[in-house]
C-alpha positions as CSV (number, residue, x, y, z in Angstrom):
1,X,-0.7,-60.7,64.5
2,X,-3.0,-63.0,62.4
3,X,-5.3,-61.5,60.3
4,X,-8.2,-63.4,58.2
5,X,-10.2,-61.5,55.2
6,X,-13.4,-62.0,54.4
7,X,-16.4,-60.5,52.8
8,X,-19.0,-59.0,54.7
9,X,-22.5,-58.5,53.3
10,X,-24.8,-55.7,54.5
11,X,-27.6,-53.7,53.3
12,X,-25.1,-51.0,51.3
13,X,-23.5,-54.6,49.4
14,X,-20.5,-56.1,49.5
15,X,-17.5,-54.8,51.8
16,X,-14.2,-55.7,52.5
17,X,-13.4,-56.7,56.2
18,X,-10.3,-57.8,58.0
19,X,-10.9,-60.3,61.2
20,X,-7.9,-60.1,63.9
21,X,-7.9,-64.0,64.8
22,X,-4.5,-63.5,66.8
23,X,-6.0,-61.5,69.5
24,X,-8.2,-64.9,70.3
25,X,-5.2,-66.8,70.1
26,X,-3.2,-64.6,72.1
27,X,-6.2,-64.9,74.9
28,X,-6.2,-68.7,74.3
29,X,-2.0,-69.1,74.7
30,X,-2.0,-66.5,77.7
31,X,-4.6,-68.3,80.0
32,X,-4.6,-71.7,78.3
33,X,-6.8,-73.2,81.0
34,X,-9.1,-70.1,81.4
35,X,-13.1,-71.2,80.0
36,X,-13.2,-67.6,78.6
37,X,-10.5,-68.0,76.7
38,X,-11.4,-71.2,75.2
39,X,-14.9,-69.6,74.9
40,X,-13.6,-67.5,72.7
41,X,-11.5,-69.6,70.5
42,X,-14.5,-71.7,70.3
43,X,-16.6,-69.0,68.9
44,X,-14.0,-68.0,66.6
45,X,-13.5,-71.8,65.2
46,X,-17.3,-71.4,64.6
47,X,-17.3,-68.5,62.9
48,X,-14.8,-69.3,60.7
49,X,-13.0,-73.1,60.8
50,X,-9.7,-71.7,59.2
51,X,-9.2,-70.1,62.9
52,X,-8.2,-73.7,64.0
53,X,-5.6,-73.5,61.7
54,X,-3.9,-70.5,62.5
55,X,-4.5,-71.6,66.3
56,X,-1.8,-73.1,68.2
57,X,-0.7,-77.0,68.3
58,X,-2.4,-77.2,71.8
59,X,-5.6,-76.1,70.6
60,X,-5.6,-78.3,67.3
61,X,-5.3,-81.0,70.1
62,X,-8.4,-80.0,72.2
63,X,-10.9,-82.7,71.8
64,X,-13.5,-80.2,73.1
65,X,-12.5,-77.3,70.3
66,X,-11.8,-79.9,67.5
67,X,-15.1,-81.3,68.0
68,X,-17.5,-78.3,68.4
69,X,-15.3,-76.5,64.9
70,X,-16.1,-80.1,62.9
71,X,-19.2,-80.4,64.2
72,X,-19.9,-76.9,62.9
73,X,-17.7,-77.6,59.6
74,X,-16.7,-81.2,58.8
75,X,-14.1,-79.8,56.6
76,X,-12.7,-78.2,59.6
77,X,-10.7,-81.5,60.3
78,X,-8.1,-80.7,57.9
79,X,-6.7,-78.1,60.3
80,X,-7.2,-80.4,63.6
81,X,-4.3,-82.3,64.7
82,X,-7.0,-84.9,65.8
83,X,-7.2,-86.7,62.4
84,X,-6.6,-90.1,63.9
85,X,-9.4,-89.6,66.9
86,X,-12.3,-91.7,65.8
87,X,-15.1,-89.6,67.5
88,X,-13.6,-86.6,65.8
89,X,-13.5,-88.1,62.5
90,X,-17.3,-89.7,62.5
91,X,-18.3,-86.1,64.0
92,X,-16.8,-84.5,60.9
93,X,-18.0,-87.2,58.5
94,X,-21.6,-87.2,59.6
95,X,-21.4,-83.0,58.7
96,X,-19.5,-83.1,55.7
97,X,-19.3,-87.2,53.9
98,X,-16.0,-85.5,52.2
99,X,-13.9,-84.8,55.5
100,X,-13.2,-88.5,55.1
101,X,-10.8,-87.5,52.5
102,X,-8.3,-85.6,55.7
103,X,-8.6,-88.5,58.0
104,X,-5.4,-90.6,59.2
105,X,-5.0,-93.2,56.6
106,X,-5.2,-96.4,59.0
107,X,-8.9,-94.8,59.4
108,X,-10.1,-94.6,55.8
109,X,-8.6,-98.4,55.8
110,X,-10.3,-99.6,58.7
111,X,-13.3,-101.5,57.2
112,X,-15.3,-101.1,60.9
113,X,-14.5,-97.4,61.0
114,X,-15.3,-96.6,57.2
115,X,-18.7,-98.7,57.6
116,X,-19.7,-96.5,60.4
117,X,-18.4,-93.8,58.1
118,X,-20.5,-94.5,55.2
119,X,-23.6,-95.5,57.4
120,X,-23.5,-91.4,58.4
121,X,-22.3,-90.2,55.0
122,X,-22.0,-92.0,51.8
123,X,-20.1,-89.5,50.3
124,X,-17.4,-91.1,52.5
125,X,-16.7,-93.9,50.1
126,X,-14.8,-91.2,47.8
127,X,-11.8,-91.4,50.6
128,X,-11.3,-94.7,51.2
129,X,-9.5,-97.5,49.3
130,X,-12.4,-99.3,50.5
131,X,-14.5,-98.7,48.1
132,X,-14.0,-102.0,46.2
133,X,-15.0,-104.0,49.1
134,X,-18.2,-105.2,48.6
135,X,-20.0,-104.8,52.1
136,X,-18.5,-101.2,52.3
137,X,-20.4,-100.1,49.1
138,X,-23.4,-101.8,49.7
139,X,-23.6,-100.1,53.2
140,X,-23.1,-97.1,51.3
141,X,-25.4,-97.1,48.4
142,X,-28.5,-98.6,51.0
143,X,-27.6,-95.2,52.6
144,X,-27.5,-93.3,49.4
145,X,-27.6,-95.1,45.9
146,X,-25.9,-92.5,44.2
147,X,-22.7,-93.2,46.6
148,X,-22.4,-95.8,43.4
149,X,-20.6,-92.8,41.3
150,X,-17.1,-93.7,44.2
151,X,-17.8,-97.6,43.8
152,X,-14.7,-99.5,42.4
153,X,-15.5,-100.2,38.7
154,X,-16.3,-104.3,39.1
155,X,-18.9,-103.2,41.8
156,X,-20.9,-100.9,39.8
157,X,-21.1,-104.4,37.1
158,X,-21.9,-106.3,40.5
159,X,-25.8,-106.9,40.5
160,X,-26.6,-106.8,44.1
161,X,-25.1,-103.5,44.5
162,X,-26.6,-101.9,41.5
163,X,-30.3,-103.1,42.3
164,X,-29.6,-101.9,45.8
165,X,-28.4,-98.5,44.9
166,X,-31.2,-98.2,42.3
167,X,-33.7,-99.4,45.5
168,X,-32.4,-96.8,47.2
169,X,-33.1,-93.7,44.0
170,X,-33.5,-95.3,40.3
171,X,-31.5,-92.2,39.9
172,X,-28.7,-94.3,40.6
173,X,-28.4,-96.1,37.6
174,X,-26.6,-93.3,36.1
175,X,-22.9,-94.7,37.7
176,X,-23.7,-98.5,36.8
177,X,-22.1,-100.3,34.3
178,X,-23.8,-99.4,30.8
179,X,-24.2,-103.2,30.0
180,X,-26.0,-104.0,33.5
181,X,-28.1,-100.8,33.4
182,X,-29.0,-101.5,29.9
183,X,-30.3,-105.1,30.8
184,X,-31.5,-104.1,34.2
185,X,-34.1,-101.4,32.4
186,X,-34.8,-104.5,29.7
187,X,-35.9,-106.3,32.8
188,X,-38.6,-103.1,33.8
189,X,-38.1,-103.8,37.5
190,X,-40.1,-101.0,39.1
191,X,-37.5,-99.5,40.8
192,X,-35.0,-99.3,37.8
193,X,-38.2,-97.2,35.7
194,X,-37.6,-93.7,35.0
């Protein structure tokens, strides 16, 4: 029997309780087409995403689980065997930027895919190799300037995408190159004032 610990707050503090996750995957593997069961391994995945790694292979491979447990926790994705699924990937993206990083890796190459990724989560641009193409970043930093900080280095000395991120939060400036920020803020453009 699987058994998952975690820490339970209540009003006398902190306590130390034990979860039995393989009674839910007992139920799940003993009437695999039964709606309660998957019921219940649903609400397990959503109380806790680590359940859908201790669940079995056929339940890492339900669309329907793997989706609800990422939508829940993007992170969740590194436990689904579902890591190639597009649908499943953008719906753990667009919850978490970083679940990008336990995609397939012909995803996180897939300039269409990682622009749809970055359009829901700039974070995504950590994960992908892509992040020295030049339309992937500015996608990214119109989304969220500071997604400059994952920009290959030659971008963040690349004008267009600076002043783009910096559109987006002057904040952004931080992750540029120091020459271009420094002449950028010589220039006093409004959006590159502090």
């Amino acid at each position: 029997m699987l058994r998952t610990t975690c820490l339970v707050v209540d009003a006398n503090g902190i306590r130390l309780a034990t979860a039995v996750v393989g009674a839910l995957v007992a139920a799940c593997l003993t009437s695999r087409r039964s709606s309660a069961s998957k019921e219940a391994m649903l609400r397990s995945i959503a109380e806790d995403p680590r359940a859908l790694d201790e669940a079995p292979l056929e339940v890492k491979r339900d669309k329907q689980i793997v989706l609800e447990a990422v939508r829940r926790h993007g992170d969740a994705l590194r436990y689904s065997d579902l890591k190639d699924d597009t649908e499943v990937v953008l719906a753990a993206v667009e919850r978490n930027g970083f679940a990008l990083k336990y995609a397939a890796p012909e995803l996180k190459n897939d300039k269409a895919f990682v622009l749809r990724a970055v359009e829901r989560s700039a974070l995504s641009l950590k994960y992908t190799a892509l992040n020295s193409d030049k339309d992937v970043v500015l996608a990214a930093v119109r989304c969220a300037g500071f997604a400059l900080k994952y920009a290959a280095p030659e971008l963040k000395r690349d004008v267009d995408v600076v002043l783009a991120a910096a559109k987006q939060t002057a904040w952004a400036l931080e992750y540029a190159d120091p020459a271009l920020r420094k002449d950028l803020c010589r220039l006093d453009l409004p959006h590159t004032r502090s």
